[in-house]
VMD Tcl script that draws the C-alpha trace (Angstrom):
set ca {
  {0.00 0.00 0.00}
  {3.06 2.31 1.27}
  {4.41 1.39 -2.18}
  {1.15 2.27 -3.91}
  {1.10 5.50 -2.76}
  {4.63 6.19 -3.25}
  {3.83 5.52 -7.11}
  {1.19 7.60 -7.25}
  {3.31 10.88 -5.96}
  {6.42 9.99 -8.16}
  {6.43 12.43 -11.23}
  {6.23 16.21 -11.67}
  {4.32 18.74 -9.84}
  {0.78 19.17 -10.34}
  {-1.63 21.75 -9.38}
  {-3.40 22.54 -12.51}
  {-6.83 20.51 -11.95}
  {-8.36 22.88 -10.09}
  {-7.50 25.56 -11.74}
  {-8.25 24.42 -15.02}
  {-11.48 23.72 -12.88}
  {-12.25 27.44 -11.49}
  {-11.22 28.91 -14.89}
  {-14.85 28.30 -16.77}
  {-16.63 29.94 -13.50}
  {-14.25 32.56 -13.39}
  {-14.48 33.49 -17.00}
  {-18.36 33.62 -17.25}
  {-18.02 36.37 -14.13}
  {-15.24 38.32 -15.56}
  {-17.42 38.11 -18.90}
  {-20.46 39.47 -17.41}
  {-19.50 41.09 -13.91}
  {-21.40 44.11 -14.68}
  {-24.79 42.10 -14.42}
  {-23.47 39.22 -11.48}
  {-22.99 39.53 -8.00}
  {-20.12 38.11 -7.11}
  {-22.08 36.27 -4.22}
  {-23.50 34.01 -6.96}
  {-19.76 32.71 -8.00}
  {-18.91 31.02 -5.02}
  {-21.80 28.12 -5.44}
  {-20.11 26.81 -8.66}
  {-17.08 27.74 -7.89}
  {-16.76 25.96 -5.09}
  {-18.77 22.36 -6.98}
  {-16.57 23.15 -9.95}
  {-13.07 22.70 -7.69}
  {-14.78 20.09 -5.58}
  {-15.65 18.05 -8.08}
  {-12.69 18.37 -10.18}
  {-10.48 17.49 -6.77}
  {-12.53 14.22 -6.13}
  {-12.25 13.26 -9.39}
  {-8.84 13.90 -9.82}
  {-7.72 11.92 -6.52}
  {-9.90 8.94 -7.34}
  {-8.23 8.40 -11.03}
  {-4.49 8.82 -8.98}
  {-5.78 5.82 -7.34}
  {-6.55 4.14 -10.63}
  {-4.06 5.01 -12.47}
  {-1.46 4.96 -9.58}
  {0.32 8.31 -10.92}
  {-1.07 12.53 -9.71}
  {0.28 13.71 -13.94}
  {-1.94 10.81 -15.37}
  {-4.65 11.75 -13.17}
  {-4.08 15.40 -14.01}
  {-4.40 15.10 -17.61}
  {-7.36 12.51 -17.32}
  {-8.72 15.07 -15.21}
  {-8.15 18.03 -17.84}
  {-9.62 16.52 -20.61}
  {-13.43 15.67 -18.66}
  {-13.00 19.30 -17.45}
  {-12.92 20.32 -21.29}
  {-15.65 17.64 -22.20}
  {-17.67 18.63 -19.56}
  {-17.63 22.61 -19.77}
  {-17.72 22.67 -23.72}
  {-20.89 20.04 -24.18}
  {-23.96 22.80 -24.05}
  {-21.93 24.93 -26.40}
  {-21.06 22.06 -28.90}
  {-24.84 20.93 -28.20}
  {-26.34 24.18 -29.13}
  {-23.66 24.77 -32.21}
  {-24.42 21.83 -33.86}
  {-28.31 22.48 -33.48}
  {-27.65 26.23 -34.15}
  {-26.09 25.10 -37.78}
  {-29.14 22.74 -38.40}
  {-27.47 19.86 -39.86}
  {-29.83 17.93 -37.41}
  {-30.19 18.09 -33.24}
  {-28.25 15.89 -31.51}
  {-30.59 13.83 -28.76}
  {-28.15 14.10 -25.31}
  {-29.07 10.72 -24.82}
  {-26.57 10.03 -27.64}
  {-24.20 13.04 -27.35}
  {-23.49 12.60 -24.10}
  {-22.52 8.76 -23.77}
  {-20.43 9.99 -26.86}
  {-18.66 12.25 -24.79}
  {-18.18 10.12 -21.90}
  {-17.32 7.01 -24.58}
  {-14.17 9.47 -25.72}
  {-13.36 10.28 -22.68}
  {-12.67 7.02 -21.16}
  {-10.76 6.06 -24.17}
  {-8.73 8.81 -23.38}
  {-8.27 7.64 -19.76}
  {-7.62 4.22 -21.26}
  {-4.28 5.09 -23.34}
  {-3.12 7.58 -20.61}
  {-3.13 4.57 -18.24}
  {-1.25 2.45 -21.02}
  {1.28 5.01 -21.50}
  {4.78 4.48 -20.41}
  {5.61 8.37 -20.26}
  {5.11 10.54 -17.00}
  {4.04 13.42 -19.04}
  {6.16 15.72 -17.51}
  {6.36 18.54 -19.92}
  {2.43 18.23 -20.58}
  {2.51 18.82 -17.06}
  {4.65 21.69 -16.81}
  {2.71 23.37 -19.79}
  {-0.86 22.63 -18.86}
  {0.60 24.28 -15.00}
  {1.69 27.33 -16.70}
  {-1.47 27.76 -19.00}
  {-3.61 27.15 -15.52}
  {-1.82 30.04 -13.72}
  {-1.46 32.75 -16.50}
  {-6.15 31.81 -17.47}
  {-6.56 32.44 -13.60}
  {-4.10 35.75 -13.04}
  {-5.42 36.98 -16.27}
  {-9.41 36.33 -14.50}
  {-8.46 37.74 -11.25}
  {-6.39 40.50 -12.96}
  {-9.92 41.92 -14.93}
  {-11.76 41.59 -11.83}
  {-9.55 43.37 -9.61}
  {-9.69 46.15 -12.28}
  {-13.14 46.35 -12.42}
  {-13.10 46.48 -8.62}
  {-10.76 49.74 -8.78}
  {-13.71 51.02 -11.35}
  {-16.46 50.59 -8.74}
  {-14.39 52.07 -6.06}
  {-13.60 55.26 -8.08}
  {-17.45 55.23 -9.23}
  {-17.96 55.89 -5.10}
  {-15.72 59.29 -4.98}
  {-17.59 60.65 -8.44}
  {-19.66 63.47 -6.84}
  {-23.23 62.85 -8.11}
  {-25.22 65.47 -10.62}
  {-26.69 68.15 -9.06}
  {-30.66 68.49 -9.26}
  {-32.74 71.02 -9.01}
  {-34.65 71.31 -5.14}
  {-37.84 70.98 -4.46}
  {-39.66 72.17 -1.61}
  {-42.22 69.51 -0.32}
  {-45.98 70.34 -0.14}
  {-47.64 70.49 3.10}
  {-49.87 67.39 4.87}
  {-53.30 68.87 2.83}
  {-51.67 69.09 -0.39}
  {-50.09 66.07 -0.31}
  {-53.66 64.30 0.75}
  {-54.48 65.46 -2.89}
  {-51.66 64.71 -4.84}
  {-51.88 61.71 -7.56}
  {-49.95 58.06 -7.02}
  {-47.88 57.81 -10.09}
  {-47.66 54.67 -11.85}
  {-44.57 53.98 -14.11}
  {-45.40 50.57 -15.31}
  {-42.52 48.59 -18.29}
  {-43.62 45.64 -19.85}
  {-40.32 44.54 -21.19}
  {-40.26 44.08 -25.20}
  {-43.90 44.61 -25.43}
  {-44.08 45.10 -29.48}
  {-45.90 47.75 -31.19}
  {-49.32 46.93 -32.27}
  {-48.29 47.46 -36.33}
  {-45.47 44.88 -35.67}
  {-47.98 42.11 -34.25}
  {-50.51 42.81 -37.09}
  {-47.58 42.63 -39.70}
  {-45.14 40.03 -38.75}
  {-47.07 38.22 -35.81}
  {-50.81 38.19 -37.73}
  {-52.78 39.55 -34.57}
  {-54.54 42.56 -34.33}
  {-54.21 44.17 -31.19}
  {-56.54 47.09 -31.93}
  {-59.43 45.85 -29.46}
  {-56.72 46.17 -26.24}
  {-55.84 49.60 -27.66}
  {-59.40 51.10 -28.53}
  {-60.41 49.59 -24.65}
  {-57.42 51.55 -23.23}
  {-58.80 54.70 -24.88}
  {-61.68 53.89 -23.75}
  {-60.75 53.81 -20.06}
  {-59.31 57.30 -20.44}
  {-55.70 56.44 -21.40}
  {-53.94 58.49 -24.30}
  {-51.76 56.08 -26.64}
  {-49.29 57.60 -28.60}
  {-49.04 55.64 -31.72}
  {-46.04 56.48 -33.31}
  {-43.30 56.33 -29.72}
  {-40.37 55.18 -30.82}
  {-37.29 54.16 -28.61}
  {-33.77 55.16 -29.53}
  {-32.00 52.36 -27.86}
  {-32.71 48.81 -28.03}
  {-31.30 48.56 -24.62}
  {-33.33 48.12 -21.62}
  {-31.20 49.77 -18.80}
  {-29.86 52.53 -21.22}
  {-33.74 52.74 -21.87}
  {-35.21 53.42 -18.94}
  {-32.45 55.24 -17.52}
  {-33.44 57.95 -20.21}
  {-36.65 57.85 -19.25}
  {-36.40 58.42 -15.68}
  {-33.38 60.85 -16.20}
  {-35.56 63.23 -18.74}
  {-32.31 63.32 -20.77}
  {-30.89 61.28 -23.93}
  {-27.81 59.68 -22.54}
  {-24.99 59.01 -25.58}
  {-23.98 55.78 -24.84}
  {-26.29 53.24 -25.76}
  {-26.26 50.54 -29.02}
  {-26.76 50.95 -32.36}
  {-26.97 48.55 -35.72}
  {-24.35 47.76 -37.62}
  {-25.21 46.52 -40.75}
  {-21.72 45.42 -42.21}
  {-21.12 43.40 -38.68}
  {-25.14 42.31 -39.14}
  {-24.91 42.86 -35.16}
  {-25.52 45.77 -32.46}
  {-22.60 47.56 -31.75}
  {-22.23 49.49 -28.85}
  {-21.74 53.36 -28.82}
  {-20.36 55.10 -25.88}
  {-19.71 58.66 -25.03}
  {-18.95 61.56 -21.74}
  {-22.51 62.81 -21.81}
  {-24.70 61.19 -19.14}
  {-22.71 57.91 -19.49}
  {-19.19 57.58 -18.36}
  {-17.16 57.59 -21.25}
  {-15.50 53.88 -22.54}
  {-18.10 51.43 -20.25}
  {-21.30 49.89 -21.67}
  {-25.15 50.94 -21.51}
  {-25.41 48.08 -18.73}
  {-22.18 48.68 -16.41}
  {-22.19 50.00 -13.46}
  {-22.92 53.90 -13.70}
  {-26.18 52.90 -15.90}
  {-27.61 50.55 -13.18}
  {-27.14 53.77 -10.93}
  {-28.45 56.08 -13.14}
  {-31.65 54.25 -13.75}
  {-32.09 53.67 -9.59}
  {-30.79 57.11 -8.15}
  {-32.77 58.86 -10.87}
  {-33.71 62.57 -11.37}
  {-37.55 61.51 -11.49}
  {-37.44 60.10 -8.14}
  {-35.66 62.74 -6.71}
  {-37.77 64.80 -7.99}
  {-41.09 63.06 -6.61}
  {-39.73 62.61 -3.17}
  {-38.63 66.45 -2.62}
  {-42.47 66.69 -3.12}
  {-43.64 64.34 -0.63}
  {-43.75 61.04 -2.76}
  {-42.36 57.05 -1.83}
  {-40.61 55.99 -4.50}
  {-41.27 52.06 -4.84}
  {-40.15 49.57 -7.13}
  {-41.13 45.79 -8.13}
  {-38.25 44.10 -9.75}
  {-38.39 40.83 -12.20}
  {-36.18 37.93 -12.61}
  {-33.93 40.21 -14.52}
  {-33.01 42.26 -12.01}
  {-32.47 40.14 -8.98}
  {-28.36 40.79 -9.34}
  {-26.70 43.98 -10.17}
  {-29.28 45.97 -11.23}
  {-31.61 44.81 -8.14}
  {-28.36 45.56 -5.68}
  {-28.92 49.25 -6.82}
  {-32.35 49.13 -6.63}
  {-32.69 48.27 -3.15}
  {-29.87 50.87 -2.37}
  {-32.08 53.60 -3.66}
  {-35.78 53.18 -3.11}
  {-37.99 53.48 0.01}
  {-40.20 49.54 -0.62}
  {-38.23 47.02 -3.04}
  {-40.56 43.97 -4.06}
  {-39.20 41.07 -6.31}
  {-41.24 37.91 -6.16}
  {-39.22 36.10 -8.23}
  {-36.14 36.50 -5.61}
  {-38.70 34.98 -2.48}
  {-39.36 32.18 -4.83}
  {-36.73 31.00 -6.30}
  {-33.01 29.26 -5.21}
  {-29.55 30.47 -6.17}
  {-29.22 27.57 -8.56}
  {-32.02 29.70 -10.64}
  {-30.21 32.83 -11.00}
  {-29.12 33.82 -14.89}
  {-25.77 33.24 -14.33}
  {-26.33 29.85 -12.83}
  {-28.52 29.40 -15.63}
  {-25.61 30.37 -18.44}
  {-23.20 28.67 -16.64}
  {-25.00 24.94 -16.44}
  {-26.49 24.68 -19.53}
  {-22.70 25.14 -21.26}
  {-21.85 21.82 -18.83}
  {-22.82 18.04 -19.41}
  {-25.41 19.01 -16.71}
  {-27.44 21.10 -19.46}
  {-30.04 17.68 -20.23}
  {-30.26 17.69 -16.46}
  {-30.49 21.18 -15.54}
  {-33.29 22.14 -17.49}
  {-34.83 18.60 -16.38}
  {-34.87 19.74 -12.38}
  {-34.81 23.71 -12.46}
  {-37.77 23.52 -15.19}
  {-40.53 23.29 -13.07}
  {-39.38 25.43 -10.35}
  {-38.30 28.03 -12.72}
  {-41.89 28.29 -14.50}
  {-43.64 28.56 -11.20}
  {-41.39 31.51 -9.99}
  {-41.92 33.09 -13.13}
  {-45.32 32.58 -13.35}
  {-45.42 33.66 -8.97}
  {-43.36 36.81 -9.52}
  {-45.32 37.76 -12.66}
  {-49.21 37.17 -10.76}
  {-48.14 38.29 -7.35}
  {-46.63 41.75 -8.87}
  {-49.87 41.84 -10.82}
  {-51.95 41.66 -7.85}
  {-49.69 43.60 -5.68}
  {-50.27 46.42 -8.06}
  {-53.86 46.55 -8.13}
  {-54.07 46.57 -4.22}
  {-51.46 49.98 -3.96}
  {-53.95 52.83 -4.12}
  {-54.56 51.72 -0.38}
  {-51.20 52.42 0.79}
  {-51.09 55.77 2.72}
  {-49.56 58.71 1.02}
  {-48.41 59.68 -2.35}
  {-46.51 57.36 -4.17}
  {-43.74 56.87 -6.94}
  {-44.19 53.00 -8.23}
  {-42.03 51.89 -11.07}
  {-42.93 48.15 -11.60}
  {-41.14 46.16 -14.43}
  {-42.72 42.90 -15.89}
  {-40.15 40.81 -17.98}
  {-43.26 39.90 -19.79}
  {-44.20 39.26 -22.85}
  {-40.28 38.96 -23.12}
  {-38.82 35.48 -23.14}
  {-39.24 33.31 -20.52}
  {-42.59 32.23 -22.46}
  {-44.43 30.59 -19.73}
  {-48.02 31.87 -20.37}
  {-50.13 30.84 -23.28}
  {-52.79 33.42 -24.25}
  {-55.06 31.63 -22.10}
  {-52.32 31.71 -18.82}
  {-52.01 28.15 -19.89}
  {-48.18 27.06 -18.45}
  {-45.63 26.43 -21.57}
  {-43.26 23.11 -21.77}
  {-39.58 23.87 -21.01}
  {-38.56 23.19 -24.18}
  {-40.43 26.35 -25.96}
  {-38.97 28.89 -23.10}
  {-37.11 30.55 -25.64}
  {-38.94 29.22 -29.08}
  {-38.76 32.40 -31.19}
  {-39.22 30.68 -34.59}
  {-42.59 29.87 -33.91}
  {-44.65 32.83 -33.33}
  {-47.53 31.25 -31.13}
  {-45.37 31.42 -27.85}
  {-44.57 35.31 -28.37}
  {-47.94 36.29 -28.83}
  {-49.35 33.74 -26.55}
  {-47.39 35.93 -23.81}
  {-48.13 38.78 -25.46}
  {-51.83 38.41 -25.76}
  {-51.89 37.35 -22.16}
  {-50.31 40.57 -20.91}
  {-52.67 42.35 -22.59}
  {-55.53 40.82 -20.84}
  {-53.69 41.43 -17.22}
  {-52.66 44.99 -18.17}
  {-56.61 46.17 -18.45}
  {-57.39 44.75 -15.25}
  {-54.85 46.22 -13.65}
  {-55.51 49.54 -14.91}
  {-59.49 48.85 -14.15}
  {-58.17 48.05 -10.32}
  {-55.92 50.98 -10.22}
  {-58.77 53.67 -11.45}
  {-61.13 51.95 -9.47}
  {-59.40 51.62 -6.10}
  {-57.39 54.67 -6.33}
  {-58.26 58.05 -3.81}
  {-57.40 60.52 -6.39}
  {-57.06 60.23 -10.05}
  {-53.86 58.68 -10.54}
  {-51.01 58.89 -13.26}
  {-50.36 55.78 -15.12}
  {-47.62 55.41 -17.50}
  {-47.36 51.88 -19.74}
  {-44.55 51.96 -21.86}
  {-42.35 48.65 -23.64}
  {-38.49 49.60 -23.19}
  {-38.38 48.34 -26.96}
  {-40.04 46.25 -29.01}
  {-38.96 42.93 -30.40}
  {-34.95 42.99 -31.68}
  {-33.89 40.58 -34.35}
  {-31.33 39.29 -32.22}
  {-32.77 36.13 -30.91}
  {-32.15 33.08 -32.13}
  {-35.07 31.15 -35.25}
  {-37.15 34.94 -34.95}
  {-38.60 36.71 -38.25}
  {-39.06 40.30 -38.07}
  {-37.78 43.98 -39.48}
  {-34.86 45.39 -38.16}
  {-35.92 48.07 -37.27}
  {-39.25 46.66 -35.47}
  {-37.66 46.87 -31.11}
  {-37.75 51.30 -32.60}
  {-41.96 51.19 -31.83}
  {-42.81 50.83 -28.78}
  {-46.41 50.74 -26.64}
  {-46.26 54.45 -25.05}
  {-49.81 55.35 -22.84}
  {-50.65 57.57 -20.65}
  {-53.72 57.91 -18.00}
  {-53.23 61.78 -17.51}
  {-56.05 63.38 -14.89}
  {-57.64 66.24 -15.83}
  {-56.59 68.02 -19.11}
  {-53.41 66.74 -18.97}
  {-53.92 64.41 -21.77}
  {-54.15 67.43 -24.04}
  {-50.20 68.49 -23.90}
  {-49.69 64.69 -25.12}
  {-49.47 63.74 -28.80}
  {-48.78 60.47 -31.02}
  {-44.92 61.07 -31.53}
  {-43.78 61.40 -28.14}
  {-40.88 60.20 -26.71}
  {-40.53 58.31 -23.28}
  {-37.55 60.98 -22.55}
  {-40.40 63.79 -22.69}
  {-42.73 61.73 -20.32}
  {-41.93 62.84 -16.97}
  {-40.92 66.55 -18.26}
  {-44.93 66.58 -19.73}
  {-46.28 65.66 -16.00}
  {-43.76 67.18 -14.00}
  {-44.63 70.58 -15.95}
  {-48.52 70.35 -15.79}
  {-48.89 68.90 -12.32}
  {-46.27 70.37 -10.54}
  {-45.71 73.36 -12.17}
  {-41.75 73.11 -13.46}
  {-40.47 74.45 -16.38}
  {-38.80 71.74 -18.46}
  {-38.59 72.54 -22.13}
  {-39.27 69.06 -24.35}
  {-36.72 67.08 -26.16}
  {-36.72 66.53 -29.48}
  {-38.55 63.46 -29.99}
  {-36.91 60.27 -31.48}
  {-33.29 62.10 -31.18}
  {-30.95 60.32 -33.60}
  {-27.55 58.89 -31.77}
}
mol new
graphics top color blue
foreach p $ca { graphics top sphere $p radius 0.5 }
foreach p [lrange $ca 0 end-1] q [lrange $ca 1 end] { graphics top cylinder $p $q radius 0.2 }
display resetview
């Protein structure tokens, strides 16, 4: 036994297992730490270099040497992390879809014909060693080198004095008893009624004419300038066009971002940091609470990570069903990182169910939420997001639930306007509940961010579709008059804050070109 072990420990140095191990998790966070928490890392981390340690130390037993193991170990780390990707490449090129109950004992096959010659070998791979050591160290200090830079970057962010904005002096108890709740409700790439009727074959016009007839204005031709929903809404809730943001780049056939000094910081992206904390700490809600108001917010699958970390660190009531429902193993990053693994048949197989229902949960329970907030004491700033009729599809137009495997099924257009046509049906009852239950006339604002992009994967539609947007407005009074069919979601707030509260911002141009 002494012997045995002695055998197994002869050879080079190795350390590269785990490494090669952490590298995948590391690389998805580096890749998209402006939308992860870092607390969601450690999970898979942590399995990732587990599992790689067990596995390497029960192949030294089998193959009595730590470089065989090492190797044996490398290659099933390679298998293993690049399955979902060669999975959805293959299917993505349409030569046919690979079943995993083939792929994968494929895989695994090659693998252990791998492990097989290894063990036959009479070498002690000592320069693979050495090489695949080296490679380890210089993936992992080039990881922890980004992130520690992009740690610098939020702690500079901190000492950036903030914008200054105009004050406000707050109304006294009688006039806030009368002023209006203000509802700023996004239903995320909620398409344009032209684009269902043209490329989706539904006519929408019944949900619109029954909006107008509750009293709401719809302005028919809103258009949004970014197809971006952070750099979106930030806009909106700023009053001001920020430069960066995304545009189309038709040699590339891809968006391309565009960045620039003026309401962005220059040389980051319309989701990094400083746009998650322009959309929370925004000039609207500071604004509405020098006036008396509660700024609240109901948050979405979407934003339970970066942009729901800001959130929370800037409104008075933060609400997110979907994060009271749900288990870290559901997160998007969990969610990325799985489905590029040998665990994607599996994943999918166990989160499935529990997924749907928190969608579903967070999506009903925000609903009804909503509809019971006129009783809530005092005037009140609500911005409520629904990542609906946006992918995940989970409704059918009926609220019928949706199998797994059509979650994301843009080619065929039922499971879009399922969604869609079920949102539609939710949205006038809420807006029934709201004028109904609601002390004083309240605003209501239902805009889409953007409408449907031709980025995702199997969908048919124009280019320039995600530009037309839903944009209505419940305006008490005459307010409704100073609204028209062209305007912009950047003149919303400047429109209400002028009429109802008596400032004096001058409109932007609508539909500003970047």
């Amino acid at each position: 036994m002494k012997q045995r072990v002695k055998d197994i420990f002869k050879g080079p140095v190795v350390f590269y297992p785990p490494l090669f191990a952490a590298f995948p998790v590391l690389f998805l966070y580096t890749y998209n730490m402006n939308e992860t928490l870092m607390s969601e890392v450690w999970l898979p981390l942590g399995v990732s270099v587990a599992g790689a340690l067990v596995l390497w130390a029960v192949l030294s037993l089998i193959l009595r040497s730590l470089a065989k193991a090492g190797l044996a170990t490398a290659i099933f780390l390679a298998l293993f992390f690049s399955y979902g990707r060669f999975y959805d490449g293959v299917s993505y090129l349409g030569v046919f879809v690979p079943k995993h109950a083939h792929l994968l004992p494929i895989m695994l096959f090659i693998w252990g014909y791998c492990v097989y010659f290894i063990g036959r070998a009479k070498r002690d791979f000592r320069i693979t060693t050495k090489f695949f050591n080296i490679t380890a160290v210089v993936l992992i200090a080039i990881n922890l080198f980004n992130i520690g830079v992009y740690q610098v970057y939020l702690a500079r962010l901190g000492d950036i004095a903030p914008e200054e904005t105009p004050e406000h002096t707050a109304g006294s108890p009688a006039d806030l008893s009368t002023l209006p709740d203000i509802y700023y409700i996004i239903f995320d790439e909620y398409s344009h009624p032209d684009t269902m009727k043209e490329w989706y074959d539904y006519d929408s016009s019944e949900f619109i004419n029954s909006l107008e007839d509750k009293g709401l204005f719809v302005a028919r031709q809103s258009k949004t300038r970014t197809p971006h929903t952070v750099q979106s809404i930030a806009q909106t809730l700023n009053m001001e066009y920020l430069t960066a943001g995304w545009y189309y780049n038709e040699e590339a056939n891809n968006w391309k971002e565009l960045t620039g000094p003026e309401g962005m910081y220059p040389g980051y992206p319309a989701w990094s940091e400083p746009a998650y904390q322009k959309l929370a700490d925004n000039k609207v809600a500071e604004f509405l609470r020098a006036e008396g108001y509660e700024y609240i917010y109901f948050g979405n699958w979407a934003s339970s990570n970066i942009w729901g970390k800001y959130m929370k660190e800037n409104v008075d009531l933060y609400f997110n069903y979907y994060e009271t429902s749900s288990t870290p193993w559901m997160s998007a990053f969990h969610n990325i990182l799985w489905n590029t693994t040998m665990l994607k048949p599996f994943y999918l197989h166990f989160m499935g169910i529990q997924c749907a229902m928190s969608y579903r949960y967070c999506t009903m329970s925000t609903l009804e939420h909503l509809k019971e907030m006129p009783s809530q004491e005092g005037p009140k700033f609500v911005y409520a997001h629904f990542m609906c009729p946006h992918e995940v599809f989970v409704f059918g137009s009926d609220g019928e639930a949706i199998a797994p495997i059509n979650w994301s099924n843009y080619e065929d257009k039922q499971f879009y306007r399922g969604q869609y046509i079920f949102i539609n049906a939710e949205i006038e009852k809420l807006v029934d509940a709201l004028l109904e239950k609601s002390k004083n006339p309240p605003i209501i604002i239902l805009q889409s961010d953007h409408g449907l992009r031709p980025v995702h994967r199997g969908i048919d539609i124009g280019r320039d579709e995600w530009q037309k947007i839903l944009n209505a407005y419940y305006l008490p009074g005459d307010g409704k008059e100073l609204l028209y069919d062209s305007i912009s979601p950047v003149n919303s707030f400047r429109v209400i804050f002028n009429y109802y509260f008596g400032a004096d911002y001058p409109l932007l141009e609508d539909n500003q070109e970047q």
